[in-house]
VEXBA-102876 format. One record per residue (C-alpha): residue in one letter; x, y, z. Coordinates in nm, 4 decimals. Layout:
REM VEXBA-102876
<site aa="A" x="X" y="Y" z="Z"/>
...
This chain:
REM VEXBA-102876
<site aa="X" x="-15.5138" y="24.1684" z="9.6561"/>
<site aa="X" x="-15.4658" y="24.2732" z="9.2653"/>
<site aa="X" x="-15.0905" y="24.1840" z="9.3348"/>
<site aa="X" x="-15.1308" y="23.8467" z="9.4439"/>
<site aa="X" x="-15.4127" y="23.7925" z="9.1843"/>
<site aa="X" x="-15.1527" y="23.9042" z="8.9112"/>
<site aa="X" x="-14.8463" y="23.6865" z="9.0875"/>
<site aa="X" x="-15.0810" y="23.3643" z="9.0441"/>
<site aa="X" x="-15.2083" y="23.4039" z="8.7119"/>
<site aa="X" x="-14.8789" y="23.4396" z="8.6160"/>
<site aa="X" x="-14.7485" y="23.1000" z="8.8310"/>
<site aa="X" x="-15.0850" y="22.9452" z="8.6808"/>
<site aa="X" x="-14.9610" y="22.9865" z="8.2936"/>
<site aa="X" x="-14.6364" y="22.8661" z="8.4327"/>
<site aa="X" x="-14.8240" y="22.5238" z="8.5944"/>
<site aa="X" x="-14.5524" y="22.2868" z="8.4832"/>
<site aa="X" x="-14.2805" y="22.4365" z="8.6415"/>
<site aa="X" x="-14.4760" y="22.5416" z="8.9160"/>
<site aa="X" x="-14.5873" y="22.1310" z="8.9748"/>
<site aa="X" x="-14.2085" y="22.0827" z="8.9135"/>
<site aa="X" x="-14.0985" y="22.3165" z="9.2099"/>
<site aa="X" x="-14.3681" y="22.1742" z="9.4485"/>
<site aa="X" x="-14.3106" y="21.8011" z="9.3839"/>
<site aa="X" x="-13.8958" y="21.8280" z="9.4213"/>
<site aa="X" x="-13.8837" y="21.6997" z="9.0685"/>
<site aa="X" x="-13.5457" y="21.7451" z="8.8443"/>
<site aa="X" x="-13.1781" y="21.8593" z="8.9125"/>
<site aa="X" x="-13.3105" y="22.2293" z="8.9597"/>
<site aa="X" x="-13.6080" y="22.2320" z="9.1721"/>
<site aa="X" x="-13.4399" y="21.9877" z="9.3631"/>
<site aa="X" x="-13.1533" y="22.2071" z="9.4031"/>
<site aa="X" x="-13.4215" y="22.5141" z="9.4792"/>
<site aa="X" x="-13.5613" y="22.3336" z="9.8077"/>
<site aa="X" x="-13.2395" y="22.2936" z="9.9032"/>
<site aa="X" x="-13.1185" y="22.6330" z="9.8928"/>
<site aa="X" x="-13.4163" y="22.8675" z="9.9389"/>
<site aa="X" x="-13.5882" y="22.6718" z="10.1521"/>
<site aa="X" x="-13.3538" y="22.3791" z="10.3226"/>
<site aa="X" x="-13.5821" y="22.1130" z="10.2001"/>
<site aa="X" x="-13.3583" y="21.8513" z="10.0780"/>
<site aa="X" x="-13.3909" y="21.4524" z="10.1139"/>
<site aa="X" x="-13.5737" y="21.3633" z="10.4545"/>
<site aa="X" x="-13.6415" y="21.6651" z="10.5187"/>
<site aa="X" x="-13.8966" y="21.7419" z="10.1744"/>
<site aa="X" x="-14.1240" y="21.4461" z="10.2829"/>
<site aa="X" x="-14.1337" y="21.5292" z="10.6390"/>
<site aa="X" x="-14.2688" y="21.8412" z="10.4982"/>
<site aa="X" x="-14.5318" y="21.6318" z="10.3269"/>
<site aa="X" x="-14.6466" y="21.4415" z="10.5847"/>
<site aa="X" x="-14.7523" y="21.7455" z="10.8146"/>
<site aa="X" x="-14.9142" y="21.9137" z="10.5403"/>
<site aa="X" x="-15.1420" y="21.6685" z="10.5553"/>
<site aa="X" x="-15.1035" y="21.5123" z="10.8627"/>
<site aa="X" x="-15.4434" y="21.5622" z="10.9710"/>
<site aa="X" x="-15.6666" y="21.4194" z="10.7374"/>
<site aa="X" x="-15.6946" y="21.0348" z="10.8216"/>
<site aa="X" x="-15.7284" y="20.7905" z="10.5768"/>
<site aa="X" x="-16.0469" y="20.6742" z="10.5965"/>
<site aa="X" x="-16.1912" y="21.0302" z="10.6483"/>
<site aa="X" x="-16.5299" y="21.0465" z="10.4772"/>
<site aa="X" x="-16.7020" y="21.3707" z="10.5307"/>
<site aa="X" x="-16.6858" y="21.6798" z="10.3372"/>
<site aa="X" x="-16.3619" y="21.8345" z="10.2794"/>
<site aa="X" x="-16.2582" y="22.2370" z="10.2008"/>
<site aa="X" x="-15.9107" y="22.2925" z="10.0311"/>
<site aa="X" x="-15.8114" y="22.6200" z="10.0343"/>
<site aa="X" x="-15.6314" y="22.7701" z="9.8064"/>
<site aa="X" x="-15.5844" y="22.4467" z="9.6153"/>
<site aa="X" x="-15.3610" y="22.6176" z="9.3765"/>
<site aa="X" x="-15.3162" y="22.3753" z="9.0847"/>
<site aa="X" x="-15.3973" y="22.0767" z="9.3098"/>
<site aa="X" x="-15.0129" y="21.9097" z="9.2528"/>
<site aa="X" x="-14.9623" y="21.7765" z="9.5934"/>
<site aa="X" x="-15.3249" y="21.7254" z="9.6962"/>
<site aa="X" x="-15.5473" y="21.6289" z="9.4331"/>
<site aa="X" x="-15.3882" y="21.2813" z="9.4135"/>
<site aa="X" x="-15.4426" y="21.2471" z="9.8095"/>
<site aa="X" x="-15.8190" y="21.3263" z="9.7794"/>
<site aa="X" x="-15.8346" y="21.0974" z="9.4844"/>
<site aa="X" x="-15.8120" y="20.8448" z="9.7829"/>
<site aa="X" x="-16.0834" y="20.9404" z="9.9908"/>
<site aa="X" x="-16.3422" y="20.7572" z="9.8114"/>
<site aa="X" x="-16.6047" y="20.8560" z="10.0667"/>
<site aa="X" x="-16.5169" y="21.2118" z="10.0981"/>
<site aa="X" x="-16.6977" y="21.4885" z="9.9594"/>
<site aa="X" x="-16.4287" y="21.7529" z="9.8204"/>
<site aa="X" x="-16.4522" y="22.1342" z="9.7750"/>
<site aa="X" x="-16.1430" y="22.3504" z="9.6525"/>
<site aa="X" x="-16.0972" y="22.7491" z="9.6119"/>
<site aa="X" x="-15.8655" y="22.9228" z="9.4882"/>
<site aa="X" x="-15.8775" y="23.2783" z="9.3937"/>
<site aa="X" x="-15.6679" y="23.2229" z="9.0293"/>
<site aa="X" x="-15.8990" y="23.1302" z="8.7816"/>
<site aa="X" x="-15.5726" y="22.9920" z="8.5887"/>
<site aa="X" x="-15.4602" y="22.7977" z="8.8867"/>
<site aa="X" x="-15.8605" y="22.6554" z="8.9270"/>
<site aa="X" x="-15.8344" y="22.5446" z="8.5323"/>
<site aa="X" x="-15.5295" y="22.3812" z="8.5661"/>
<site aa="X" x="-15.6560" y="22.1759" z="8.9252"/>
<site aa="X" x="-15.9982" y="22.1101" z="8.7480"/>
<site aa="X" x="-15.7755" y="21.9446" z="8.4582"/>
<site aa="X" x="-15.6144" y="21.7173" z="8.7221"/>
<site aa="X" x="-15.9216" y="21.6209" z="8.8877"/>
<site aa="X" x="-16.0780" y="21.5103" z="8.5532"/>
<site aa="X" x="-15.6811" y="21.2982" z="8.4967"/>
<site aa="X" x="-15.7166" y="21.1096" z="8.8596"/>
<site aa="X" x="-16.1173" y="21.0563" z="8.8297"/>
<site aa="X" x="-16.1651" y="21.3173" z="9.1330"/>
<site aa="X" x="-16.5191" y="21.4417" z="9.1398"/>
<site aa="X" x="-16.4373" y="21.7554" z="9.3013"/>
<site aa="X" x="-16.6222" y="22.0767" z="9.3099"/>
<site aa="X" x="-16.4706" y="22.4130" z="9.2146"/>
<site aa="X" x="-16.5174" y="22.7676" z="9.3024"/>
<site aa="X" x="-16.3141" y="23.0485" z="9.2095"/>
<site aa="X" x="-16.3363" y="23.2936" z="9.5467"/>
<site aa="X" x="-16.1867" y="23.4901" z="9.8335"/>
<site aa="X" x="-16.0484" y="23.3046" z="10.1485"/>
<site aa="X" x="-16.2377" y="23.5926" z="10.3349"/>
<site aa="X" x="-16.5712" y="23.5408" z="10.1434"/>
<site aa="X" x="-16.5846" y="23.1974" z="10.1456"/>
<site aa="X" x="-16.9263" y="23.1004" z="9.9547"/>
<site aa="X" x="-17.0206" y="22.8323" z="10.2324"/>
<site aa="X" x="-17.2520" y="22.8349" z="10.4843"/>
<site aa="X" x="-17.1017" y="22.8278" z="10.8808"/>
<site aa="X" x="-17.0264" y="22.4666" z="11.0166"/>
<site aa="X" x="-17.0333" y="22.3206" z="10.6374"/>
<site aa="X" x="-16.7397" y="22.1128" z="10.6579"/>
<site aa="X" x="-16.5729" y="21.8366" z="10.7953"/>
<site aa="X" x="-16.2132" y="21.9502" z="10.7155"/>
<site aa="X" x="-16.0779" y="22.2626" z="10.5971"/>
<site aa="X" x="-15.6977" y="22.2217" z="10.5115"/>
<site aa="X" x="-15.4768" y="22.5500" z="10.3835"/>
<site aa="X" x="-15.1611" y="22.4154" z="10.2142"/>
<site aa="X" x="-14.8958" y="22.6995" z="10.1532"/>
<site aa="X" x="-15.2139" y="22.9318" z="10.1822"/>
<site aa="X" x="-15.1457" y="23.1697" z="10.5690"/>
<site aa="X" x="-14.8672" y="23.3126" z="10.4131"/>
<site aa="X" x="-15.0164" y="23.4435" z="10.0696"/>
<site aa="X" x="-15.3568" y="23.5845" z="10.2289"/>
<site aa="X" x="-15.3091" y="23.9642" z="10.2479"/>
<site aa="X" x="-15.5693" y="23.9955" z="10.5520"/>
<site aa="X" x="-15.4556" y="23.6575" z="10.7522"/>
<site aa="X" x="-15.6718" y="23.7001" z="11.0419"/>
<site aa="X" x="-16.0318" y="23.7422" z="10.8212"/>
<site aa="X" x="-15.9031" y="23.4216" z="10.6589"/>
<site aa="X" x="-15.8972" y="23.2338" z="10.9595"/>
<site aa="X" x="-16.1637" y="23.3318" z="11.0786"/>
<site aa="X" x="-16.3345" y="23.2349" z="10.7496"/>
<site aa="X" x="-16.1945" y="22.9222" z="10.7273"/>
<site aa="X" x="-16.3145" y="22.8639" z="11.1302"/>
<site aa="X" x="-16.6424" y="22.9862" z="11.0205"/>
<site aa="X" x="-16.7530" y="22.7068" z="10.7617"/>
<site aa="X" x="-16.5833" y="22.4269" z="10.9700"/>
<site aa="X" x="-16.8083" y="22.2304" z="11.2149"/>
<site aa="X" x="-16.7800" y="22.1919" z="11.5277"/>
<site aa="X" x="-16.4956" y="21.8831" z="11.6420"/>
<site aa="X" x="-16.3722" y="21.9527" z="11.2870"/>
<site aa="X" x="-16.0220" y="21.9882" z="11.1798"/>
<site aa="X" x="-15.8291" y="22.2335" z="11.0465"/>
<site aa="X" x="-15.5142" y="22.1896" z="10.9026"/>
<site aa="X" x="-15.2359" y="22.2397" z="10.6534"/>
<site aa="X" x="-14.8761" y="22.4382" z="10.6158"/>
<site aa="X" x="-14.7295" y="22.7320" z="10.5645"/>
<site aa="X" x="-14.4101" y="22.9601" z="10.6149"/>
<site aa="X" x="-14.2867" y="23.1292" z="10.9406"/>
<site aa="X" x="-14.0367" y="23.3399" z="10.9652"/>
<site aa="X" x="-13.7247" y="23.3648" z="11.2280"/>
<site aa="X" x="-13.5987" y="22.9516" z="11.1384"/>
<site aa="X" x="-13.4084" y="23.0352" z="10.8623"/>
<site aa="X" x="-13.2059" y="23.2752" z="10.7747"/>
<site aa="X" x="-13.1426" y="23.2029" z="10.4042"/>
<site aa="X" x="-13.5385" y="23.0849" z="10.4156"/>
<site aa="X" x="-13.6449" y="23.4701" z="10.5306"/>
<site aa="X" x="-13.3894" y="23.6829" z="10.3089"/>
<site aa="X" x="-13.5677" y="23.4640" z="9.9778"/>
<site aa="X" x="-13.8818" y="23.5466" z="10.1177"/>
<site aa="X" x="-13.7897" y="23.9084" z="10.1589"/>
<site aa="X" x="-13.6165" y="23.9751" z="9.8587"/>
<site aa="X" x="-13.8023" y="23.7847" z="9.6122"/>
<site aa="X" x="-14.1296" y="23.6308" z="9.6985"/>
<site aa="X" x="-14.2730" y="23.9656" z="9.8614"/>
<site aa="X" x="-14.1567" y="24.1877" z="9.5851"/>
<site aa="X" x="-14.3544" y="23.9573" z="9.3368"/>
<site aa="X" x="-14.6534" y="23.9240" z="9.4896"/>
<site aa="X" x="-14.6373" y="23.5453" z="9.5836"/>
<site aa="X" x="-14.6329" y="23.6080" z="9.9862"/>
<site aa="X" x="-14.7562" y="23.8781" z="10.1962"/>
<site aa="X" x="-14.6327" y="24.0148" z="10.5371"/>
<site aa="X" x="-14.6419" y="24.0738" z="10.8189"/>
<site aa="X" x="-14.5651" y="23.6454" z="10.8610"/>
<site aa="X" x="-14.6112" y="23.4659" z="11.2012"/>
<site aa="X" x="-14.3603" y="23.3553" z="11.3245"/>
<site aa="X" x="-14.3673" y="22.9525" z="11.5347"/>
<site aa="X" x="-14.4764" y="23.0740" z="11.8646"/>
<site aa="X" x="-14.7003" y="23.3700" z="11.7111"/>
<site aa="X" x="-14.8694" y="23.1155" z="11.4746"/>
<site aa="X" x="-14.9194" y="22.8557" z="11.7685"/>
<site aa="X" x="-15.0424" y="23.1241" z="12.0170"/>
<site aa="X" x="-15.2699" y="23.2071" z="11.7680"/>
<site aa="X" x="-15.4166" y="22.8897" z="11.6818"/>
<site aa="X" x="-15.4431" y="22.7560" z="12.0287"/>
<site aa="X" x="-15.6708" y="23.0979" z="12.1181"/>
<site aa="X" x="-15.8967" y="22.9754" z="11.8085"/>
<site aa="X" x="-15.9415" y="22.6089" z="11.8069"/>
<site aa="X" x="-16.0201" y="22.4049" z="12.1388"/>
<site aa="X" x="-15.7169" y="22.1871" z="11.9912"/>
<site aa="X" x="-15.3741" y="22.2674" z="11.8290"/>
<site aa="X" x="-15.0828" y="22.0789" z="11.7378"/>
<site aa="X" x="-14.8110" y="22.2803" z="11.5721"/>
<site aa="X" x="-14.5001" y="22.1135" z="11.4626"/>
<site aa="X" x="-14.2286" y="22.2453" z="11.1728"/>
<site aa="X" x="-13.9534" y="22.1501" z="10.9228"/>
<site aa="X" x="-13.7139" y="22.4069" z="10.8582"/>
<site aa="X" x="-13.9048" y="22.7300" z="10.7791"/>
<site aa="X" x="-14.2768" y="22.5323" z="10.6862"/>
<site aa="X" x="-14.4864" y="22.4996" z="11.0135"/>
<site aa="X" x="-14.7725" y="22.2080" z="11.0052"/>
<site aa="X" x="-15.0560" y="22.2417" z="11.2334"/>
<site aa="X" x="-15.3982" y="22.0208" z="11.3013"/>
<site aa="X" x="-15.6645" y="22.1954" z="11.5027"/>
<site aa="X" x="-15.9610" y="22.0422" z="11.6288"/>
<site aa="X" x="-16.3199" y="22.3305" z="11.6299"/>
């Protein structure tokens, strides 16, 4: 856990190249989803649209986004949901700063807790929504964070979100492997598609798992 703390503290001084990465902006993060992760074109905003493919857009209940990281690719989506209530975690206090900065940018009132996926600070069946965006892959102990996440969400809510499998891409994997791990940004052992969607479906009464390259979407229904 120390490891990944240290990784995002570090990404979270680093925020605008970080944003940069996330939102395919410039010659070189462009040229970064391409290579490392085969996200060029089409294929980056399919990747979009089922990370948050189920939230609708008139949802209006309360919302849990965890981690929210520095809130790049989300933030601006809740900013929409004008009758939403939203929550976000994240367990860098630099990342938190740097979402809580964007909030107060896009007039989000959002509400902000620095915690541990596993320990979330909610009571059970608090939410509406809980959506985990790049999150699955980065929790050291995957299976207390679902069942976390599970915990606070009411019943007939949804659950959903992205996050990297392994076995679709080579080049996607050997990155993953040789650089992510090392650093502390990921953490194994990584589900692969039919793991991830065998997992999900013995959860949630629902699940719908699709992917792009090596991201998998999924929206479960409680």
């Amino acid at each position: 856990m120390q490891k990944i703390f240290d990784a995002y503290q570090r990404v979270g001084s680093l925020a605008k190249f970080y944003d940069a990465m996330l939102t395919n902006e410039g010659v070189v993060s462009r040229a970064a989803m391409k290579i490392f992760w085969g996200l060029d074109g089409d294929a980056y905003e399919k990747f979009l649209a089922q990370a948050f493919a189920g939230i609708p857009n008139d949802f209006n209940g309360r919302l849990l986004e965890v981690p929210v990281g520095t809130g790049v690719l989300s933030l601006p989506r809740w900013r929409e949901l004008v009758g939403a209530e939203i929550f976000c975690v994240d367990l860098s206090d630099k990342m938190l700063a740097v979402a809580e900065a964007r909030a107060v940018e896009l007039n989000l009132r959002g509400k902000f807790f620095r915690g541990d996926v596993a320990s979330l600070p909610f009571a059970e069946e608090f939410f509406d929504a809980v959506v985990s965006i790049n999150g699955l892959h980065v929790f050291p102990n995957k299976a207390a964070a679902l069942m976390e996440m599970r915990r606070v969400l009411k019943v007939g809510g949804i659950f959903c979100g992205c996050m990297y499998v392994a076995g679709l891409n080579r080049r996607t994997d050997l990155f993953v492997e040789k650089f992510c791990v090392p650093r502390g940004l990921f953490s194994p052992p990584f589900e692969t598609f039919d793991s991830l969607q065998k997992k999900l479906r013995e959860l949630f009464t629902r699940a719908e798992v699709t992917h792009v390259k090596s991201f998998a979407g999924f929206v479960c229904v409680k």
